[in-house]
C-alpha positions in Angstrom: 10.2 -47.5 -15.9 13.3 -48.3 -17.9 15.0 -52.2 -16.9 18.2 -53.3 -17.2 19.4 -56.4 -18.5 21.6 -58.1 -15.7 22.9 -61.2 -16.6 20.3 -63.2 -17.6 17.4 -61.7 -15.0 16.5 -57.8 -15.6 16.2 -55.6 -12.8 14.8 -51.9 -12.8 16.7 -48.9 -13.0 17.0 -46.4 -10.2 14.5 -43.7 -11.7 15.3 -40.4 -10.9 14.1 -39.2 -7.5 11.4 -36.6 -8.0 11.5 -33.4 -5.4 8.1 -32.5 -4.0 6.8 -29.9 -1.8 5.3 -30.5 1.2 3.5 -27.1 2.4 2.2 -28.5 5.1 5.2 -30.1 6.4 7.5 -26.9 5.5 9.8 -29.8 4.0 11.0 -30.0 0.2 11.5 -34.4 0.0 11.8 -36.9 -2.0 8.7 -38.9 -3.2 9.7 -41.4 -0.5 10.2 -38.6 2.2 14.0 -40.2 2.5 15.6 -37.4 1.8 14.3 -34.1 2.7 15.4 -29.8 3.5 13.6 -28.6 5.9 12.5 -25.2 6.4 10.5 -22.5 8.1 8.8 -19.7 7.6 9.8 -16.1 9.2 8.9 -12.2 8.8 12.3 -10.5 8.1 12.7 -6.8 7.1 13.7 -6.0 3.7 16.0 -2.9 2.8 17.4 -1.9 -0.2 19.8 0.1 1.1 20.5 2.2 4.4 18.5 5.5 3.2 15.8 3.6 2.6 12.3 2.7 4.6 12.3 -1.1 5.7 9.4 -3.4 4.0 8.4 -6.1 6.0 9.2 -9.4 3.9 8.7 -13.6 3.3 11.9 -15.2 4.1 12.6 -19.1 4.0 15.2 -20.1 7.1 16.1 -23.4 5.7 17.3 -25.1 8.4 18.4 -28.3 7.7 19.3 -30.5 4.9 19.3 -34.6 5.0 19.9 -37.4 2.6 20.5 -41.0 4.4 23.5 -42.7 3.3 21.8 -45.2 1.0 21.1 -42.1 -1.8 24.3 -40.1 -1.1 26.1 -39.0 -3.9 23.7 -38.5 -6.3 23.4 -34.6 -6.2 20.2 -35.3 -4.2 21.3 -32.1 -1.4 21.8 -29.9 -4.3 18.3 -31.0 -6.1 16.8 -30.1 -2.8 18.2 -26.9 -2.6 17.8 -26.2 -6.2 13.9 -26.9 -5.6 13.8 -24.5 -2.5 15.8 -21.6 -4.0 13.6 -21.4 -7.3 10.3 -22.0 -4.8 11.6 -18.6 -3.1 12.5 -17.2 -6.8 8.7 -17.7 -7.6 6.9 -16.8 -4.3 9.5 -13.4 -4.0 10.8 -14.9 -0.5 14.5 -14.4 0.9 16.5 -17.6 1.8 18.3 -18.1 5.2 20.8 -20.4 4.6 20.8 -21.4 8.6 21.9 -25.3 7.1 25.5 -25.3 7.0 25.4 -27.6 3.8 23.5 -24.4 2.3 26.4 -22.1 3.6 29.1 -23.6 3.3 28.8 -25.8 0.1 25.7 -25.3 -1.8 26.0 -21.1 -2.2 29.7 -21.4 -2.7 29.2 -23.5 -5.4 25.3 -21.9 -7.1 26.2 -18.0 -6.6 23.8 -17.2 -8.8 21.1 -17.5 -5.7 23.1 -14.9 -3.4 20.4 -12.5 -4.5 17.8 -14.3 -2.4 20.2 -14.7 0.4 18.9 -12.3 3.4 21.7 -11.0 5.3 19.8 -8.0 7.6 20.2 -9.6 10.7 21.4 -13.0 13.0 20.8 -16.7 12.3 18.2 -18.7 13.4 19.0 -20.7 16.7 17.3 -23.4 15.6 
């Protein structure tokens, strides 16, 4: 772990906080389950377009997204979600983005995941 000199004392340096995923928990979190998006699973139906048959499909409803006050502004939300997006990517799940911080700021900003985005039918009510 890297220190910094302070004075005449050295003190460690805020490492960077590792994203893991917690399967069991449906969660993607910090190392010190501070910060955490939560998610869970659902069955949606997958079309490619109208003429087509529908194909029953994996779809992450991430549904909320939390870092406490004492790690804000760190890009911690956006790690999260970076972690969760490319966890769909891999496992060829959609993403509901029922989070607002997902919808409103974190797509807006990372278009390139739109593609994962599922848009056939309403948001969750959770």
């Amino acid at each position: 772990m890297e220190k910094t000199a302070v004075g005449d004392s050295s003190v460690e340096a805020n490492p960077p906080l590792e994203i893991v995923w917690n399967e069991k928990g449906e969660r993607f979190e910090t190392v010190d389950k501070e910060a955490f998006l939560q998610y869970h699973l659902r069955d949606v139906d997958r079309v490619a377009n109208p003429d087509q048959e529908r194909k029953a499909a994996a779809a992450m409803d991430i549904v909320h997204t939390y870092v406490p006050r004492s790690k804000r502004g760190m890009g911690l939300a956006a790690r999260l979600c970076d972690a969760a997006f490319a966890h769909a990517q891999c496992h060829s799940m959609l993403v509901i983005p029922t989070c607002s911080y997902i919808s409103d700021t974190y797509l807006p900003r990372n278009p390139e995941w739109n593609s994962l985005v599922y848009n056939g039918g309403p948001k969750s009510s959770m």
